[in-house]
C-alpha positions as CSV (number, residue, x, y, z in Angstrom):
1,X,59.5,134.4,100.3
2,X,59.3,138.2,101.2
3,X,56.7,139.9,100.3
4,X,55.2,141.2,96.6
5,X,54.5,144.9,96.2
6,X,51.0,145.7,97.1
7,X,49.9,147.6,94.3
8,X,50.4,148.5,90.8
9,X,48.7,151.2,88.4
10,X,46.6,151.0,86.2
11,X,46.3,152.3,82.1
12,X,44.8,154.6,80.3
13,X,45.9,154.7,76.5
14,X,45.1,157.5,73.9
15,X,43.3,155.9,70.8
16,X,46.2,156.8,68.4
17,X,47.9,154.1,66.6
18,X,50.6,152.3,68.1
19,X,53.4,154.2,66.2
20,X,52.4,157.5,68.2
21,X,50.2,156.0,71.3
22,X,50.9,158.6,74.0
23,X,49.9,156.4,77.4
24,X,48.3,158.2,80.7
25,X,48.8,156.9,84.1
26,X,46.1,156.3,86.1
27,X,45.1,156.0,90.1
28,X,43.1,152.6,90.1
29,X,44.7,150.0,92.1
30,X,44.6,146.4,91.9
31,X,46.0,144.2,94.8
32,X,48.5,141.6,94.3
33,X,47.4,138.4,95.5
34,X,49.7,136.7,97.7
35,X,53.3,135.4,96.7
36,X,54.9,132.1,96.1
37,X,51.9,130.7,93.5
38,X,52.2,133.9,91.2
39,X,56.3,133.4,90.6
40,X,55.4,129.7,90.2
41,X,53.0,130.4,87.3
42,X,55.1,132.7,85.7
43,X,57.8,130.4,86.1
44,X,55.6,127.8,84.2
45,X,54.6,130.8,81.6
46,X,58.0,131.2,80.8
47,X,58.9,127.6,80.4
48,X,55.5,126.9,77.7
49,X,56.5,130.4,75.9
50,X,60.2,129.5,75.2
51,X,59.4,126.0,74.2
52,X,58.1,127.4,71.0
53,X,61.2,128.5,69.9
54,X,62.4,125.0,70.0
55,X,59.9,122.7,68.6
56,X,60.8,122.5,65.3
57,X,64.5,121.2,66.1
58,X,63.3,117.3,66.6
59,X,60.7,118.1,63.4
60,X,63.0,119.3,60.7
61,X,63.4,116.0,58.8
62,X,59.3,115.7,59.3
63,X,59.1,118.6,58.0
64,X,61.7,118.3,55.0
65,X,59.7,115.1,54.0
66,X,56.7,116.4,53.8
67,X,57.3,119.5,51.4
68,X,60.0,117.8,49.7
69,X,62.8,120.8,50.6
70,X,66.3,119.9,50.7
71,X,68.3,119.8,54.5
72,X,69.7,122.9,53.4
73,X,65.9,124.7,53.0
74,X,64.4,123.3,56.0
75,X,67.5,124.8,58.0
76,X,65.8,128.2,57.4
77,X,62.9,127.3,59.9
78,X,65.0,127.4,63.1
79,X,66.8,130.7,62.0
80,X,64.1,132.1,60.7
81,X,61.8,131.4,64.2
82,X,65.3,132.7,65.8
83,X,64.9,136.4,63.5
84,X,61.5,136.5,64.9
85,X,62.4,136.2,68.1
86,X,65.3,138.8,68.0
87,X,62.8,141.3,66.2
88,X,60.4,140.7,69.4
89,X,63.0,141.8,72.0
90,X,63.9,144.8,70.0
91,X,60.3,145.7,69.0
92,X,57.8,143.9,71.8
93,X,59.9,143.6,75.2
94,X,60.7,147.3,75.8
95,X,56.7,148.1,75.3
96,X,56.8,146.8,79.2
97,X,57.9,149.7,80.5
98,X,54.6,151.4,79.0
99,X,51.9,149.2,78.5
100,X,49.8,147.1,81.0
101,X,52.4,143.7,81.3
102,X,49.0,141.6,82.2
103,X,47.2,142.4,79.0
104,X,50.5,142.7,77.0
105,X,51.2,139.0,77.6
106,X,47.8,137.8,77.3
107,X,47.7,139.9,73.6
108,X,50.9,137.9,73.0
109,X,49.9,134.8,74.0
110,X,46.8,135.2,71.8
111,X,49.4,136.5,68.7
112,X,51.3,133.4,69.6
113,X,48.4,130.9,69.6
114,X,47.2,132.1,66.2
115,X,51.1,131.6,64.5
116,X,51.1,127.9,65.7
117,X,47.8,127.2,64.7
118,X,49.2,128.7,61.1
119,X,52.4,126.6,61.2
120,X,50.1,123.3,62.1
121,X,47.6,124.2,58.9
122,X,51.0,125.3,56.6
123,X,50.0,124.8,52.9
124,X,53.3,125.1,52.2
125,X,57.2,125.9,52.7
126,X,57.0,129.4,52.7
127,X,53.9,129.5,54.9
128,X,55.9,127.4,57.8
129,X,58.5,130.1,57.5
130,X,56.4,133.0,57.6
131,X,54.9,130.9,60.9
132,X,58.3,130.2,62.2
133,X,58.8,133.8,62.4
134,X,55.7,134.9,64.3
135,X,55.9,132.1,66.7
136,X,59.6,133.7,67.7
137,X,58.1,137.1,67.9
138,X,55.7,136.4,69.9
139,X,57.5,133.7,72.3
140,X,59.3,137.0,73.7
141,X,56.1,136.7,76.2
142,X,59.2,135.0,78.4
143,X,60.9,138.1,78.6
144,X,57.9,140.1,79.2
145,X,57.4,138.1,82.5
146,X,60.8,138.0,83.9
147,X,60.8,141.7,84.3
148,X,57.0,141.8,85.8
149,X,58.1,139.5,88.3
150,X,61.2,141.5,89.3
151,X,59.0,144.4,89.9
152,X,56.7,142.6,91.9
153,X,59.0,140.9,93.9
154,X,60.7,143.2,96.9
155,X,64.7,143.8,96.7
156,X,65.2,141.5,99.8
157,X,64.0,138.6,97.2
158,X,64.5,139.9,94.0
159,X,66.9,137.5,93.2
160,X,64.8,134.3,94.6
161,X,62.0,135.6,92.4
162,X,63.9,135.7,89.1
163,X,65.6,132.2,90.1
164,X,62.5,130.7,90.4
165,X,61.0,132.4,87.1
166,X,64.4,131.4,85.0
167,X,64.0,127.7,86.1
168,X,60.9,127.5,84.3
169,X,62.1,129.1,81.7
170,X,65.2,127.1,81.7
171,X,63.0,124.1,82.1
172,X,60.7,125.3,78.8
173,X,64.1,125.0,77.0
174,X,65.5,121.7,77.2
175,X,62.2,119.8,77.4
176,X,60.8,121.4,74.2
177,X,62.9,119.2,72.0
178,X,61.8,116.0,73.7
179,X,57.9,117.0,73.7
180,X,57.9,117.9,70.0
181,X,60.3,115.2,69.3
182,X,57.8,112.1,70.7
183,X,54.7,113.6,69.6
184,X,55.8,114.4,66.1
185,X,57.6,110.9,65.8
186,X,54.2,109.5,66.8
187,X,51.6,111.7,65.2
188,X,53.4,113.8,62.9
189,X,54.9,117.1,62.8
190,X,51.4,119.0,62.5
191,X,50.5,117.5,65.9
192,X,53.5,118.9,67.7
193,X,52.2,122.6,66.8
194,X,48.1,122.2,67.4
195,X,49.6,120.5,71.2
196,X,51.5,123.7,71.3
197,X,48.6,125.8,70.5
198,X,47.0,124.2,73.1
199,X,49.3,124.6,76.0
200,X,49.2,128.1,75.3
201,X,45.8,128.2,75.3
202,X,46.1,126.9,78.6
203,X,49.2,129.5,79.8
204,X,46.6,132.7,78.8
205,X,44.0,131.4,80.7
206,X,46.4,130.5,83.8
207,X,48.3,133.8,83.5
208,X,44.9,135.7,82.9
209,X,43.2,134.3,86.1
210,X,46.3,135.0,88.1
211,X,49.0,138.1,87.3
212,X,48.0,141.4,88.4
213,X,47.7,144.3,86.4
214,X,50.8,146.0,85.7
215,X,50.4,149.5,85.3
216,X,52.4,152.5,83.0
217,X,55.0,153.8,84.4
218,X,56.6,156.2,80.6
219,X,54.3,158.5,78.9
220,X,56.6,157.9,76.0
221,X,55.4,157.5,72.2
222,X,56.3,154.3,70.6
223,X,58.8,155.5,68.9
224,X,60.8,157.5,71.7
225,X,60.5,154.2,73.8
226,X,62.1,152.2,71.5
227,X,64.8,155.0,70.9
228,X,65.1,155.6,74.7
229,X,67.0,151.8,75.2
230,X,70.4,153.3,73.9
231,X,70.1,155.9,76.8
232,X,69.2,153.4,79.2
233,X,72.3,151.6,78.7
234,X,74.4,154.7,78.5
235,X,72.8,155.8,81.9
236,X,73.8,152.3,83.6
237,X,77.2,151.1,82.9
238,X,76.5,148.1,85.2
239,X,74.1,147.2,83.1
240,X,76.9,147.3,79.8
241,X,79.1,145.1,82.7
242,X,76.4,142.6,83.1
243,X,75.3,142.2,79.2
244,X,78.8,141.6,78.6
245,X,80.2,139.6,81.0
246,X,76.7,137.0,80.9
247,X,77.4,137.1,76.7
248,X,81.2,135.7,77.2
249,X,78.6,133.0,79.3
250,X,76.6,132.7,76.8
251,X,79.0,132.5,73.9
252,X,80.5,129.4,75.7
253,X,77.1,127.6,76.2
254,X,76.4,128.1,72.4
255,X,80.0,126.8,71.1
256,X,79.4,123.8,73.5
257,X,75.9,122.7,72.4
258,X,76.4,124.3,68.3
259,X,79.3,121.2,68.2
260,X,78.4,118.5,70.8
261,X,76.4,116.2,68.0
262,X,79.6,116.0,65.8
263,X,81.9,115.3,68.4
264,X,79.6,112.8,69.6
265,X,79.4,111.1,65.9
266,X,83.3,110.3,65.6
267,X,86.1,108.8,67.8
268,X,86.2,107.9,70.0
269,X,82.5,108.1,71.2
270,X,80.3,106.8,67.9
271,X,77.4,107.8,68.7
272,X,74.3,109.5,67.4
273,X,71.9,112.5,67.7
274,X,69.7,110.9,70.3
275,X,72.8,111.0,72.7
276,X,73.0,114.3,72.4
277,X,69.8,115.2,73.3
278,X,70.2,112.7,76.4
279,X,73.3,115.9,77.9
280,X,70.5,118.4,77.2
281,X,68.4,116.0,80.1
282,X,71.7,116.4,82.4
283,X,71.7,120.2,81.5
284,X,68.4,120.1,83.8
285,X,70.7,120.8,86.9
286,X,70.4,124.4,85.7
287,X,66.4,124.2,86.6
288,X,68.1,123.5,90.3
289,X,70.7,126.0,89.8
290,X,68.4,128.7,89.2
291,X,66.8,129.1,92.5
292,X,69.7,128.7,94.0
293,X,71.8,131.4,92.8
294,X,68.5,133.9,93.3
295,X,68.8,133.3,96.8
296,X,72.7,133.4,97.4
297,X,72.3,136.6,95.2
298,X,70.0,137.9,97.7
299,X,71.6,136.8,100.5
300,X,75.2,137.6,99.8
301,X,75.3,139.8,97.2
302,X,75.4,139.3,93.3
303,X,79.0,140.0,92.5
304,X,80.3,136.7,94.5
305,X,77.6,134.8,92.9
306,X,78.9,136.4,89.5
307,X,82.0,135.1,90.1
308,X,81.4,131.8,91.1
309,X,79.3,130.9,88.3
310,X,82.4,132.2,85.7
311,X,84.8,129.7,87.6
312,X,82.8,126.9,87.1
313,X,82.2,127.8,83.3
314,X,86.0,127.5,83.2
315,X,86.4,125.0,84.9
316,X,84.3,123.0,82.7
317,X,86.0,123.9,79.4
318,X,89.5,122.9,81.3
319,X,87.2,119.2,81.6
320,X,86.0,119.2,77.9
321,X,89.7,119.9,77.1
322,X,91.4,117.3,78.5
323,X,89.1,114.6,79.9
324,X,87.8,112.7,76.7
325,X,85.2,110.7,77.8
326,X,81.9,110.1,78.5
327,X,82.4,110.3,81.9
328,X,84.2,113.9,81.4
329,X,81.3,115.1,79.1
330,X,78.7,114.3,81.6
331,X,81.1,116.6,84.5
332,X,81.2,119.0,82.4
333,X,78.2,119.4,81.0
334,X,76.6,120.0,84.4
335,X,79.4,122.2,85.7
336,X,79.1,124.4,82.6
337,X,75.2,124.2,82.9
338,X,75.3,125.4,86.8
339,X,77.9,128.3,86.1
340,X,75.9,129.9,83.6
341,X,73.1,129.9,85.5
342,X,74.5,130.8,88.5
343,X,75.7,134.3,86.9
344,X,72.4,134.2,84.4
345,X,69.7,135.0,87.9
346,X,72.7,136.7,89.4
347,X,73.2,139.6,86.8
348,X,69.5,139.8,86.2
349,X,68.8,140.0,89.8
350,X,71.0,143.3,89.5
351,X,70.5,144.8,86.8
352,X,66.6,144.9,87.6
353,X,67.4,146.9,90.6
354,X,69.0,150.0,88.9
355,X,65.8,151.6,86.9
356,X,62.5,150.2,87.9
357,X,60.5,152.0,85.2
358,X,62.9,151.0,82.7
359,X,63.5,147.2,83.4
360,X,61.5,145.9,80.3
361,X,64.4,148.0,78.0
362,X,67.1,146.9,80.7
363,X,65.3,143.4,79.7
364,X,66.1,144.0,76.0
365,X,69.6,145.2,76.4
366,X,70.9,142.1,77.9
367,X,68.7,139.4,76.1
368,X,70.2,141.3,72.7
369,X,73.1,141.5,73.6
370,X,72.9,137.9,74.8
371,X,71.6,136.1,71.5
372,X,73.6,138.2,69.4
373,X,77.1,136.7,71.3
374,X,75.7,133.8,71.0
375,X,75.0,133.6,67.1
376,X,78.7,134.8,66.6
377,X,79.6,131.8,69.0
378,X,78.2,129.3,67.2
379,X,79.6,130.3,64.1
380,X,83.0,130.4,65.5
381,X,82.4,127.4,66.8
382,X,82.2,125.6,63.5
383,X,85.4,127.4,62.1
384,X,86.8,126.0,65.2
385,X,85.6,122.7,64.9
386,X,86.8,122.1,61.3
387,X,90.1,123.7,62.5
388,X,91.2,122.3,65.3
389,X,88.7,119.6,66.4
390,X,87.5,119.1,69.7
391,X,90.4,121.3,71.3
392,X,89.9,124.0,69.8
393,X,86.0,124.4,70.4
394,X,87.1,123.8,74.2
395,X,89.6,126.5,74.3
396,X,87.3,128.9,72.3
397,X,84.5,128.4,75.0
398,X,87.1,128.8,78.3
399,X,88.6,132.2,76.8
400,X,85.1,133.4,76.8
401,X,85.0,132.1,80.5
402,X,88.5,134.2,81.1
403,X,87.9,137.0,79.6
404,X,84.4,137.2,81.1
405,X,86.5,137.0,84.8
406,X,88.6,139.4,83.4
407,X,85.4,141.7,82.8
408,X,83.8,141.1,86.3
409,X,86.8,141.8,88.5
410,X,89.0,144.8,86.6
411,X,85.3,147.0,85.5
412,X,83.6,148.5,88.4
413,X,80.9,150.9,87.5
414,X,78.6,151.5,90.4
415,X,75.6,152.4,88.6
């Protein structure tokens, strides 16, 4: 691995309150220590942080059961950590760009402990959703590292770097489920969270020993900052380009997984939720993926990786279209898994190159523009489902795929 910038600045902050802080760069620097172990712990930072967004998908009927809600009430948990998590990339990400990232984290990891020690100790319904939302807010500690690591990674290995970090994360993701899923089955719903709290316990102490302080680089008030991420995208059309074309991505992974369970259930498969969570074990390719498409990204440039990984997110709608099986499932599942990854490391790889002071907003940009896709995705995907069956989902998800090819080779900004 190429090297990791040598220094980084530290911060002096006025004591106003955080709706008017005014921050002050300092002089004081603080080596980096050396490379590979650093991405590799924020890699495994990102993958315990995002896994609290999915615990409580295993544990809904737990929890039902034990406040006596209805299926439709306990449905409110997931979208409600989901909300929480949107309002932390809008209002927690871009404070990056301003704020010490080492501390930041660490005071987010400690926010994030606290809300799953809450949800564990929940006296009742509403207290698990008022949980559920803080545990989303403050799981956005993922997308406070992926940025840190692309600025302390050099451009000749940008794209490794954010590989490696987005195979934890993409790790965190389909793992979660199965951790809360056996503890929770075992020990109750309540246990799944105090684990949780421990593990991030566990990442604050790992991250605090290791990451280097990240020093201010915007003088801006709170306010400004958060104002400032419309102008950053005006100011980098490529950036537009890459949040749009990785959301047509994204919409397809979402229609895919939002209807795989009730495809599963009928003809002529038969079979239950637990297969369906065996796919998201073959969706772990993408953890291989990752890495990969950092380096080719690096190596020969992120538009060809791009483009690749929209072909094979095609190409594996064209399989759930018109091989049903198991056999074609299982093909396409890792095709469609690998594509959106490949394209995933390669647009963030290139998008964190155009504004180094801004790349916690750049950060916000795309992951908003992401989830939001996504959301309307899955809710098309339901109208297509009832619809037109299993056909109709597939060709929803591959004229996302086109039109995202469509995207990537007519539109070229350069900046």
């Amino acid at each position: 691995m190429h090297g990791v910038q040598g220094a980084t600045a530290g911060l002096a902050v006025n004591p106003t309150n955080m709706l008017g802080y005014s921050a002050a760069m300092t002089t004081s620097v603080s080596p980096v220590p050396a490379g590979r172990r650093i991405f590799l712990a924020m890699a495994v930072g990102c993958g315990v942080a995002v896994a609290n967004l999915y615990y409580n998908q295993p544990l809904l009927g737990l929890i039902a059961a034990d406040f006596g809600v209805s299926p439709g009430a306990v449905g409110l948990v997931p979208t409600a950590t989901q909300i929480g998590y949107a309002l932390g990339l809008l209002l927690l990400v871009p404070l990056g760009d301003a704020l010490d990232r080492r501390r930041l984290i660490l005071a987010q990891a400690a926010a994030l402990t606290v809300a799953l020690v809450v949800m564990a100790l929940a006296p009742g319904f509403s207290a698990v959703l008022v949980a559920s939302v803080a545990i989303g807010v403050a799981s956005t500690i993922a997308q406070q590292i992926i940025p840190f690591a692309a600025a302390l990674a050099d451009d000749r290995s940008r794209g490794q770097v954010v590989g490696i970090v987005m195979s934890g994360l993409l790790g965190g993701i389909l793992l979660a489920r199965v951790f809360s899923g056996v503890i929770g089955e075992h020990l109750g719903w309540r246990a799944a969270y105090w684990a949780g709290a421990l593990l991030t316990l566990g990442l604050a102490a790992m991250l605090g020993t290791i990451l280097p302080r990240g020093g201010a680089r915007s003088d801006a008030r709170y306010l400004s900052l958060l104002g400032s991420i419309v102008d950053v995208a005006r100011r980098h059309p490529l950036l537009v380009k890459s949040s749009l074309v990785q959301a047509t991505q994204f919409w397809g992974f979402s229609v895919f997984w939002s209807t795989l369970a009730l495809y599963l259930e009928g003809p002529p498969f038969h079979l239950g939720a637990d297969a369906a969570g065996l796919f998201g074990v073959l969706a772990l390719v993408g953890v291989f993926a990752a890495p990969v498409a950092g380096r080719l990204a690096d190596t020969r440039g992120p538009a060809l990786v791009i483009g690749a990984g929209l072909v094979a997110v095609a190409l594996g709608f064209i399989d759930f279209a018109f091989v049903p099986s198991v056999a074609g499932l299982v093909v396409g599942v890792i095709v469609v898994d690998f594509g959106v990854q490949l394209s995933m490391v390669a647009h963030q790889a290139r998008i964190f190159a155009l504004e180094p002071a801004a790349r916690s907003r750049i950060n916000t940009v795309f992951m908003t523009t992401l989830f939001s896709v996504g959301a309307v995705g899955s809710a098309a995907a339901s109208v297509a489902w009832v619809q037109g069956g299993w056909i109709a989902v597939s060709m929803l998800g591959l004229g996302a795929s086109v039109l995202g090819l469509a995207l990537h080779v007519l539109w070229r900004p350069t900046t």
